[in-house]
Residue, then its C-alpha position, 0 to 999 in steps of 0.5 A: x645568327x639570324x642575320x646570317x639566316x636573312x642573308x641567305x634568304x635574300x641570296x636565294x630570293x634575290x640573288x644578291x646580299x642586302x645592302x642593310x639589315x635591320x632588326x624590327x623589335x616587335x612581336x613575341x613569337x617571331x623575328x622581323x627584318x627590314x632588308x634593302x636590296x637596291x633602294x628598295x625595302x622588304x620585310x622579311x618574317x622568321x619563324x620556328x613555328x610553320x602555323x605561325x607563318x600560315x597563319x600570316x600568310x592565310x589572313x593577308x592572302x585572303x584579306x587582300x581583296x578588302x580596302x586595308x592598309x595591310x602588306x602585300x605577300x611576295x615569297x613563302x617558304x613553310x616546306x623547311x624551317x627556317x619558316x618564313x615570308x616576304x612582304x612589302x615595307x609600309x613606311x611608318x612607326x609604330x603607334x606607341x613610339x610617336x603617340x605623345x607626339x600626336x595632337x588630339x585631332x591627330x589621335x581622332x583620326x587615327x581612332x576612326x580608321x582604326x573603327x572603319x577598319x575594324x568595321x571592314x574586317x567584321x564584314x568577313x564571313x563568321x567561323x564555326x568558333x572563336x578566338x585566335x584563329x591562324x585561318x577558318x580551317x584551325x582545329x587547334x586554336x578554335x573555342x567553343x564559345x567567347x568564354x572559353x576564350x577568356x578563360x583560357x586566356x586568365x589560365x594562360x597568365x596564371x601559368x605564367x604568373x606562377x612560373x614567374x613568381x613576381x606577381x601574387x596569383x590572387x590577381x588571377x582568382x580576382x578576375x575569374x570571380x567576375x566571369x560569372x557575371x558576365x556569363x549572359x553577356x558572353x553568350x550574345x558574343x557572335x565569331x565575328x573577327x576583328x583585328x586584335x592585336x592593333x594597337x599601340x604597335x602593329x598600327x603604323x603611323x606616318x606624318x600624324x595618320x595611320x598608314x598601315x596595319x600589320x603583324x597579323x599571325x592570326x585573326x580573332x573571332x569574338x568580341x571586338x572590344x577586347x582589343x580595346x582593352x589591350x590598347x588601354x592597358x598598351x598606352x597605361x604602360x606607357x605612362x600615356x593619356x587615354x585620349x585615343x581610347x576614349x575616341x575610339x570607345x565614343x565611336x563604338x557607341x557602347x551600351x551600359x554593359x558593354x562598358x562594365x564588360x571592358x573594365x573586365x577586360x582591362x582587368x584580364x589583360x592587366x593580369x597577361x602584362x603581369x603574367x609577361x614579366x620576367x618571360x623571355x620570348x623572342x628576345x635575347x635576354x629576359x627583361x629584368x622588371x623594375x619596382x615602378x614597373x610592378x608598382x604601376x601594373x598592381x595599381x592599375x589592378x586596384x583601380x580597376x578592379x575597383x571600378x569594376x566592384x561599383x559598377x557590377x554592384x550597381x547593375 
């Protein structure tokens, strides 16, 4: 059903039919289309949710003028569902498909352009709050301060968890035990943004270097780390080494609590790839889970969370 949608896109956009269309399996929240129209490729983005399609198309547009490895905006269409837009194809993979076939010199380099970027976007103007912003002017997303952001983000996998019902909820009450201690820290967080969702997909890698970074539906204001504890958790799923995070964290040159506040943070989205289990999102079928998959997540949970114990008793 959707590619018909994409044919009559490219119908109207280019006045002609595509010569292929290939679905891109990424995202959660949204349908991603590579087209070709007479040896050229394009991407088209569809979405039933107009705020996610603002929002992608907010950040590209005001991100375009700063030296990034992001898509260039061709056609936006938010006056009538089917919301969607146009962009220009960046040759690559995602960084998770090939990462184990990457040397370490090849991980160095990509987690240092990784951190300059990061760096880049931080020079972006701060917002009146925090967390997952579709542009400076959302009432609806925005936080009143980095905790609540966090916060919010455990009680978004609880619901889940418990409307799952393959995880125990005590995963929950576990993490949230530690927000007290972080309570200071979480007070010196300033809405600077960083890209939050580059990781092991959305980077795209071609010929062993990162050639471009994509899928951004928003941008987060708040503490830059996370995103670090989201491609830890990424390539722990992967059954993969750590050698990239490990880079990347030497470059961010973290205090003593800035590392006891990323053991957290590996705990909170430990607990958001429990709560995704058993969720259908955008797929066509809900993905069964397996016992090794359960298996891996609640022993990366005890390592942790271990982890964490000594060094919160220690501080």
């Amino acid at each position: 059903m959707k590619e018909e949608i994409v044919n009559e896109i490219c119908l109207k956009e280019f006045k002609c039919l595509p010569d292929s269309v290939k679905r891109n399996q990424v995202g959660v929240a949204a349908y991603v289309y590579t087209v070709e129209i007479n040896k050229s490729k394009y991407v088209i983005k569809l979405s039933e949710t107009k705020e996610l399609i603002c929002g992608s198309t907010y950040w590209l547009d005001k991100l375009q003028k700063y030296k990034l490895p992001i898509p260039k905006i061709y056609t936006i269409n938010t006056k009538k569902s089917p919301y969607y837009f146009i962009m220009s194809f960046i040759d690559g993979k995602d960084l998770g498909l090939i990462y184990n076939d990457l040397s370490s010199l090849q991980k160095s380099n990509i987690a240092q352009d990784i951190y300059e970027y990061q760096n880049i976007i931080q020079s972006l103007p701060l917002a009146n709050g925090y967390g997952f912003l579709n542009s400076y002017e959302d009432k609806n997303n925005i936080k009143n301060n980095w905790r609540e952001v966090v916060e919010s983000h455990i009680q978004r996998s609880e619901n889940r968890i418990l409307q799952n019902g393959i995880f125990s909820v005590d995963y929950i009450n576990r993490v949230r035990s530690f927000i007290p201690f972080f309570s200071d820290y979480f007070s010196t967080i300033k809405a600077r943004a960083f890209f939050d969702d580059a990781t092991t997909k959305n980077v795209l890698i071609a010929e062993g270097k990162l050639a471009g970074i994509i899928d951004l539906d928003w941008i987060c204001f708040g503490d830059r780390l996370y995103v670090i504890a989201l491609t830890t958790m990424s390539l722990v799923s992967m059954h993969a080494d750590l050698e990239y995070v490990e880079y990347w964290k030497k470059l961010e040159k973290l205090s003593k609590m800035q590392e006891t506040v990323l053991l957290f943070y590996i705990l909170v989205f430990c607990i958001d790839f429990m709560s995704e289990k058993g969720m259908r999102f955008n797929k066509d079928e809900i993905e069964q889970v397996n016992t090794d998959e359960k298996k891996l997540l609640e022993n990366t949970f005890e390592i942790y969370y271990k982890n964490l114990q000594l060094t919160t008793v220690s501080t």
